[in-house]
N, C-alpha and C positions, 0 to 999 in steps of 0.2 A: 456781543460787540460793544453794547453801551457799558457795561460792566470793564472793557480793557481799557475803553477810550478815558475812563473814568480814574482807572489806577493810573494810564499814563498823564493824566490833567492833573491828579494831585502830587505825582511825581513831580514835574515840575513848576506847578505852582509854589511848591516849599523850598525845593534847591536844596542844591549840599546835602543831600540826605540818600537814604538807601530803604528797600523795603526789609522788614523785617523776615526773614527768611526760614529763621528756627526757630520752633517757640519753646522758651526758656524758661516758662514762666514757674509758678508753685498751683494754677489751677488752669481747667480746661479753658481751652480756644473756643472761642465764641464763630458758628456762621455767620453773625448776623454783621459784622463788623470788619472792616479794614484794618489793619495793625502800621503804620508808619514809624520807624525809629528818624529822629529828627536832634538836633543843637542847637540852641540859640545862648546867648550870651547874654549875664547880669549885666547889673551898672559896675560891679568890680573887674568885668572884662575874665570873669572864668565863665568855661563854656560848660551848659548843663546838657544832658542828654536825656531825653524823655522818648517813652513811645505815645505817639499818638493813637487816636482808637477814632475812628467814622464811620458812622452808620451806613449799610451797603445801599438803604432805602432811603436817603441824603434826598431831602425835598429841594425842588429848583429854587432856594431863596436862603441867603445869609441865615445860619444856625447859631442858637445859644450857646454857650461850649464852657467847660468846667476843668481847672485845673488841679490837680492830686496828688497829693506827697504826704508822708507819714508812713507806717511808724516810725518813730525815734529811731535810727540803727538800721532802719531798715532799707529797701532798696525799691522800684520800680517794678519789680518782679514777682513781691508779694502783695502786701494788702493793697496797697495805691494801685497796683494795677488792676486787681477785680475790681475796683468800685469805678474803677475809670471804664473797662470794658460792659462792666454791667448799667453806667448811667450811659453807655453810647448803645448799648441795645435798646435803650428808652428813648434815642432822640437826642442826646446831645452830643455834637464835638467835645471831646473828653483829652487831655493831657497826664497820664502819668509821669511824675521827672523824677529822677535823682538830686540831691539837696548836693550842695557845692562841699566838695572834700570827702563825698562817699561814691560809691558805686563805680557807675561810667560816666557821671560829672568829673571836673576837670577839678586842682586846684592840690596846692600843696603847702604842708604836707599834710595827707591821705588823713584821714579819721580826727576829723578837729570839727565840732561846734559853734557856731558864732550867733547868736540870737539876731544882731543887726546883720549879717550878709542869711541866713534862712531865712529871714521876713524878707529881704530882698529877690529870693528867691523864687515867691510865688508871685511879686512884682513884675518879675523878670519873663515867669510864664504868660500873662496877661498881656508883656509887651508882644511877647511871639503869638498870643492867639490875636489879640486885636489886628495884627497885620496879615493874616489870612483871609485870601477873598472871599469863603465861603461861611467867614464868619461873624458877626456881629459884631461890635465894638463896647453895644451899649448893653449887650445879654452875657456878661460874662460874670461865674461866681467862683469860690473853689471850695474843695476839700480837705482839710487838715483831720490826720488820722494823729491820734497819740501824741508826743510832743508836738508833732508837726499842725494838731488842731490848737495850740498855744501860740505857734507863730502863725498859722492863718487868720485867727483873731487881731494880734497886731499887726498885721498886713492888712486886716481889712480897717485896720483903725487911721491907718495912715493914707491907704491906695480906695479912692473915692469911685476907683473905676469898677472893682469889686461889687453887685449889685448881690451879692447872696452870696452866705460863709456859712458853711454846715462842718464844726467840729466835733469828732467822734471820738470817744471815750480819750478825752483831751487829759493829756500831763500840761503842766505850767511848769517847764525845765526850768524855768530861772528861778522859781520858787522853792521845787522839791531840791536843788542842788544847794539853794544859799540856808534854808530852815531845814532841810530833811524833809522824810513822810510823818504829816501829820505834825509839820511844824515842831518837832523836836528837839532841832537845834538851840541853842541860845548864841549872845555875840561871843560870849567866852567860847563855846565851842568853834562857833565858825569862823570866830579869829585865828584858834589854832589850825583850823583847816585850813587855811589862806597860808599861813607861817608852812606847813608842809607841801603843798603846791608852789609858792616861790621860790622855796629851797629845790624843788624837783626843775622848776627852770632852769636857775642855777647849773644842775649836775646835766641837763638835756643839754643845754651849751656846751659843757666843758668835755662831754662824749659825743656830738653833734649826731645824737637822737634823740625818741621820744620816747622815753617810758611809757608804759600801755595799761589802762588802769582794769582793775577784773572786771569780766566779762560774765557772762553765764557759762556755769561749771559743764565740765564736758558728759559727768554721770551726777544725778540727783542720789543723797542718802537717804531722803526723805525727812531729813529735817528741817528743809527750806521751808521760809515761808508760799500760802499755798498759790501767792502771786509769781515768786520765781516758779515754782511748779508748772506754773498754767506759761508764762515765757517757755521753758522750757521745750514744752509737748510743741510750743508752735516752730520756735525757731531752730532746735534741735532734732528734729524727727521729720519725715517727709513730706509731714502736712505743709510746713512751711519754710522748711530748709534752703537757701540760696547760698554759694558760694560767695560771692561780691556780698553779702548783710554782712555790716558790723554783730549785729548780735547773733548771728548764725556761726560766724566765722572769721570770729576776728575781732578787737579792742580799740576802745575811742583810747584816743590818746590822755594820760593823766591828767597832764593841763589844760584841757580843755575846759575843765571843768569853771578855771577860772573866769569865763567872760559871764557864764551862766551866773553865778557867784552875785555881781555888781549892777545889773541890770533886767530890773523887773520891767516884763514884756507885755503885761495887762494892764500897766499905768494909765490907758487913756482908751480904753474897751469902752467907756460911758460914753465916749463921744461920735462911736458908728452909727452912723444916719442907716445905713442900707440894713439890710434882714439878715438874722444870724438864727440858724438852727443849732441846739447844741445836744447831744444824743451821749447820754452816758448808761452802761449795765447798772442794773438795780444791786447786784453782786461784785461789784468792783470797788479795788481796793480804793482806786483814784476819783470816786464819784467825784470827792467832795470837790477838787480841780473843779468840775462843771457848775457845783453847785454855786460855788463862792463866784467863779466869772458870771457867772448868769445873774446875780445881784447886782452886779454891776452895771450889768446892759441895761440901756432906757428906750422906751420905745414900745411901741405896740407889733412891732412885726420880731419880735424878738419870742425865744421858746426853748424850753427847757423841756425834754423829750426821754423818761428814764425808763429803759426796754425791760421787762420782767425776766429774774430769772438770768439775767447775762451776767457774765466774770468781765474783765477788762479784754481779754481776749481773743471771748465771742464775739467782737464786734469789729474783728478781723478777717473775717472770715466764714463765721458760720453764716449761712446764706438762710438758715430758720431762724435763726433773731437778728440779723443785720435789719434795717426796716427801711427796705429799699424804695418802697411804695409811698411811706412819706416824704422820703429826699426826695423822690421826683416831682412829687405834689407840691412840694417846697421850692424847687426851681422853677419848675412850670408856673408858679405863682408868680412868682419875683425876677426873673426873666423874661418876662413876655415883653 
């Protein structure tokens, strides 16, 4: 009885929403957990759509709660939802969302990037969990996986309400898009890259579409580097395959590229007061993403965390090196 009274309480305490009926996900359903598909609305007025995750053992008192997005490309369905239902088996209200212009977020047109509305993004998650009765206002942290650990840092650098940011084997899109990997680029290169992106404007106007920039190939030769490789095996095969993922299934748009381009999104990481875990594979191509922000940060509650033995990713998914035991020890600290 307490268990129905309980689904029908957070049925309507959220409104506008529906229970999650089929699970769609890329891993198992958890018992321990409630699954709620829910919408709320950024400050740009697109509607994002997230599942929620509640613990079925929900203590009678206002819960911590943690919002989740990442990877780059990716969708609610894979990695941001495990880490969302495995930190609500641990005890907190958990938010996996969709990033605005992907998935079952709202916004057009479909497959386009913005560093300032993604930072708005998990802003926008924090408005919707602070206004849930069962939730805390002053316990709330989030998750950025992958690029999406790039804009969860400047989210946490701008949104004070943020009390704990754990970024996971983090890209800096606005970096690796304006220098390449590994800082490559020069300005003469990335000038011409800019002159071929506003030419592609150009012709997306005068065809009133969007050109679609490659994707990950549909078969590997084997002469990918062995970071496409490791994309690949996740987002092309059943381990982590979703229809709605850009990178499973489908192309960011080419110009997209240009807001990444002009506005670097780590410019003011020195200035987060609140705790930032940053967790990068000892074997990934993009440590150095973690290493370089984590110089940046000032502060004693601040930590750089490198898992032995992990690719970029393993820390997707592999439930043997993901290091779930410290995130939680990391929010239970910083949360209380």
């Amino acid at each position: 009885m307490f268990k129905k009274l309980f689904i029908l309480l957070i049925t309507l305490v959220i409104g506008g929403t529906s229970m999650a009926s089929d699970w769609d996900k890329t891993f198992a359903k958890s018992d321990k957990v409630y699954v709620q598909k829910v919408n709320f609305k950024n400050r740009y007025g697109i509607t994002l759509t997230g599942d929620l995750y509640i613990p079925k053992n929900k203590p009678n008192k206002k819960m911590a709660a943690i919002a989740v997005s990442g990877p780059f490309g990716a969708v609610k369905e894979q990695a941001s939802g495990l880490y969302a239902q495995t930190m609500a088996e641990r005890g907190f209200v958990t938010l996996a969302f969709d990033p605005s212009y992907t998935g079952e977020s709202s916004g057009e047109p479909r497959n386009v990037s913005s560093p300032e509305i993604n930072t708005e993004d998990f802003s926008a998650a924090v408005d919707f969990l602070s206004n849930q009765d069962y939730v805390n206002p002053e316990k709330i942290g989030i998750i950025g996986i992958c690029g999406f650990g790039g804009f969860g840092l400047n989210a946490a650098a701008i949104d004070t309400r943020i009390k704990g940011t754990v970024a996971v084997t983090m890209y800096d899109m606005t970096r690796v898009t304006a220098n390449g990997y590994f800082d490559s680029m020069n300005e003469k290169s990335r000038y011409e890259l800019k002159e071929t992106l506003n030419k592609q404007r150009t012709e997306d106007y005068k065809k009133g579409t969007y050109a679609k920039a490659p994707g990950l190939p549909e078969k590997l030769t084997g002469n990918e580097p062995q970071f496409v490789q490791d994309y690949y095996e996740y987002y092309k095969t059943p381990r982590g395959f979703h229809t709605r993922s850009i990178n499973s299934n489908g192309n960011w748009n080419t110009t997209a590229s240009l807001a990444l381009i002009n506005m670097p999104i780590l410019a003011y990481i020195n200035e987060i007061h609140n705790a930032v875990l940053i967790i990068h594979g000892e074997k990934a191509h993009s440590r150095y993403f973690s290493e370089d922000a984590f110089k940046k940060l000032t502060g004693d509650n601040k930590e750089l965390y490198i898992v032995p033995n992990a690719n970029h990713v393993d820390l997707y998914d592999n439930l043997d090196k993901i290091p779930f035991d410290k995130i939680e020890t990391f929010f239970k600290t910083y949360l209380k």
